[in-house]
C-alpha positions as CSV (number, residue, x, y, z in Angstrom):
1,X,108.9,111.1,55.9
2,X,109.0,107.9,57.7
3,X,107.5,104.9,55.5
4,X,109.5,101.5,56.4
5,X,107.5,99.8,59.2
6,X,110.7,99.4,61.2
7,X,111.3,103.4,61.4
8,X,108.5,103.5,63.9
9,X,111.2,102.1,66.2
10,X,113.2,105.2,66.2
11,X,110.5,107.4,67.9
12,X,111.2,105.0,71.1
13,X,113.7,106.5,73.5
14,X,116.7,104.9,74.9
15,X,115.7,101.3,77.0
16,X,111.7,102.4,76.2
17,X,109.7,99.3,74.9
18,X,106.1,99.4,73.3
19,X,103.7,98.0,75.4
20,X,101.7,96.0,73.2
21,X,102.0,94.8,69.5
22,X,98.9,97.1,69.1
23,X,100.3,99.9,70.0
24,X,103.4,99.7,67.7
25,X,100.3,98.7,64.9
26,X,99.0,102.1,66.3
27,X,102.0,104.5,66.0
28,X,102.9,103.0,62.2
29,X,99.5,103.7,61.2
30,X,99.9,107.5,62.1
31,X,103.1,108.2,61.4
32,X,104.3,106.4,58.5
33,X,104.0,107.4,55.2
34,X,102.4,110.8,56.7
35,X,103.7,113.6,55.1
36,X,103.0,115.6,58.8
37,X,105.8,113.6,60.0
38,X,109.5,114.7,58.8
39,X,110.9,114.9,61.6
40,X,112.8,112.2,64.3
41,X,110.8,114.6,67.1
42,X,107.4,114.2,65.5
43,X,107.8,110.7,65.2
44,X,109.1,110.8,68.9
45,X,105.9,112.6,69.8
46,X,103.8,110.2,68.2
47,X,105.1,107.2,69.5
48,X,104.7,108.7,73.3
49,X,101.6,109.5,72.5
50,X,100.4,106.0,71.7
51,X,102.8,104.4,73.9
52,X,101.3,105.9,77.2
53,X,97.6,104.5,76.2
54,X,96.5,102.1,78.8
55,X,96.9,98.5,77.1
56,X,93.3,98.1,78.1
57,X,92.4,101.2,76.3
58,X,94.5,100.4,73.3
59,X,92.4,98.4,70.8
60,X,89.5,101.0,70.7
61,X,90.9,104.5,71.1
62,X,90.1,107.4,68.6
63,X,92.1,109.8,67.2
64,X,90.5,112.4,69.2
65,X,91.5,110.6,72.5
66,X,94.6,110.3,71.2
67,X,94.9,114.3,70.6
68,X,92.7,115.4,73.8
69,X,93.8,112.7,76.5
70,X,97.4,111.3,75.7
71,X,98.5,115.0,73.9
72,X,99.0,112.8,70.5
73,X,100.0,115.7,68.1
74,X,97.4,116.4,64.9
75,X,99.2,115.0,62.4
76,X,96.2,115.0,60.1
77,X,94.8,111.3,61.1
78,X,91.4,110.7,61.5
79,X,90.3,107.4,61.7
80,X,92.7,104.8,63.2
81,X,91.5,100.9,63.1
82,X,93.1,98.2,64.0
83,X,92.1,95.0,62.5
């Protein structure tokens, strides 16, 4: 399990950037400190996921976007706000 913020990071791939401060907020919130994420390849998946949100899109996507439209994997999230 991932829980430092700065793990998130490892999920990018070679050269990749996030796009937005958001969506790095985003991908911590799902994947750190879940217990459905042991793996460097789930967190990889994750951080995709939320990584190929539009920026425009970003601040007020749902979980179930996430799953249905960016192929986020269920990692047992259900509500995701960013404040």
């Amino acid at each position: 399990m991932y829980t430092h913020p700065s793990f998130v990071d490892m999920g990018l791939g070679e050269g990749e950037r996030w796009q937005s401060d958001t969506h790095r907020v985003i991908a911590c919130r799902i994947a750190l400190g879940n217990p459905n994420v042991t793996t460097r390849d789930k967190l990889t998946e994750v951080c995709r996921a939320v990584n190929s949100v539009p920026e425009t899109r970003i601040s007020s996507i749902t979980y179930g976007q996430l799953l249905n439209e960016f192929g986020l994997p269920d990692v047992g999230i259900y509500t995701v706000e960013v404040r």
